[in-house]
N, C-alpha and C positions, 0 to 999 in steps of 0.2 A: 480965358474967356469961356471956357469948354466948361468950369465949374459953373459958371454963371448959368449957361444954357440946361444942365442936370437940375442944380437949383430951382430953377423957374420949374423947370418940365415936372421934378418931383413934390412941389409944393401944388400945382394945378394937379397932381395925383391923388396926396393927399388930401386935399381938399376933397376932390369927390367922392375920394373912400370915405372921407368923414359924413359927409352930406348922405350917401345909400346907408350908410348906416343909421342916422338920425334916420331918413325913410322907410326905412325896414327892421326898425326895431321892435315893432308890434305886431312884425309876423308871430302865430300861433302854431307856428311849424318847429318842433323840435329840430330840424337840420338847420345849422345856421345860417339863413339864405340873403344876408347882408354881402358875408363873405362871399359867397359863394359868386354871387353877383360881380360882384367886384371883379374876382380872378376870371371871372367871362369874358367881359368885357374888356379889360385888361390883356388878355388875349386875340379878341378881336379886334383890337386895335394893333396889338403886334402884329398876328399876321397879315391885317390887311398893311398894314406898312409894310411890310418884307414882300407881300404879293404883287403892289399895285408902284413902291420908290423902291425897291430893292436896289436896281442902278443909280439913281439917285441919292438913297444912301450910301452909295460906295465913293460919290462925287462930293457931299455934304458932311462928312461924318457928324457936324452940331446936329444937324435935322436927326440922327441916328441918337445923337447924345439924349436930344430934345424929347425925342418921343420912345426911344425903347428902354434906355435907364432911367429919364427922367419921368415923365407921365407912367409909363405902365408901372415903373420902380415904386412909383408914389402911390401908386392905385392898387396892384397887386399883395397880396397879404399872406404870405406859406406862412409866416411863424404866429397868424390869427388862426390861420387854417388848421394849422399843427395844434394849437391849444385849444381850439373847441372842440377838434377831435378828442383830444386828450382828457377835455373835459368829461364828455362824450360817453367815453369809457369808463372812467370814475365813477360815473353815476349810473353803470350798468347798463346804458342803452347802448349795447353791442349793436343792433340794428340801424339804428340812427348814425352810428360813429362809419360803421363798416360802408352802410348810404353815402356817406360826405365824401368818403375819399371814392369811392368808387363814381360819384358821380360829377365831383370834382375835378378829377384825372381826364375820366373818358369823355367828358364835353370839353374838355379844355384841347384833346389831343382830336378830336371830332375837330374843332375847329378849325387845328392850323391843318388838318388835310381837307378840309374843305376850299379853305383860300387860300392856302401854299398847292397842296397837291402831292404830286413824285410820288 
């Protein structure tokens, strides 16, 4: 049953990653900010899950299945993030490439101490 609850959670993932991307594919921003979006958000839904059910995930593990492997697993994108970076650099926009990870990382890590904390 545990597969079933990933499944679902990572296909409502994927779908919205599919969807911000269809939305933001006529950004004029050489950063790619489809992604970028994506793993924010993806994020902020981890940590507000880990800040607000944290004990409740320890009582539910599907609900833990449901939303941190499955939705954020669906939503979240490293091996996009990795190849537009990669792109990035191929095409000499050292600035643009060096931007993404750097602001990909520190908003992401901005978050969970924002709504986790410690």
């Amino acid at each position: 049953m545990a597969y079933l609850w990933v499944f679902i959670g990572g296909g409502l993932g994927s779908s919205l990653r599919y969807l911000l991307g269809n939305l933001l594919s006529k950004s004029s921003l050489s950063l790619p900010i489809a992604t970028l979006t994506a793993n924010l958000i993806s994020c902020i839904i981890f940590a507000l899950t880990l800040s607000f059910y944290n004990e409740k995930l320890q009582q539910t593990p599907t609900l833990k299945l449901f939303l941190l492997t499955g939705i954020c697993g669906g939503l979240s994108t490293f091996s996009t993030f990795s190849f537009e970076t990669y792109e990035l650099l191929k095409q000499g926009q050292i600035m643009w490439a060096s931007s993404n990870i750097l602001i990909s990382v520190l908003l992401c890590l901005v978050i969970f101490f924002t709504f986790i904390g410690k």
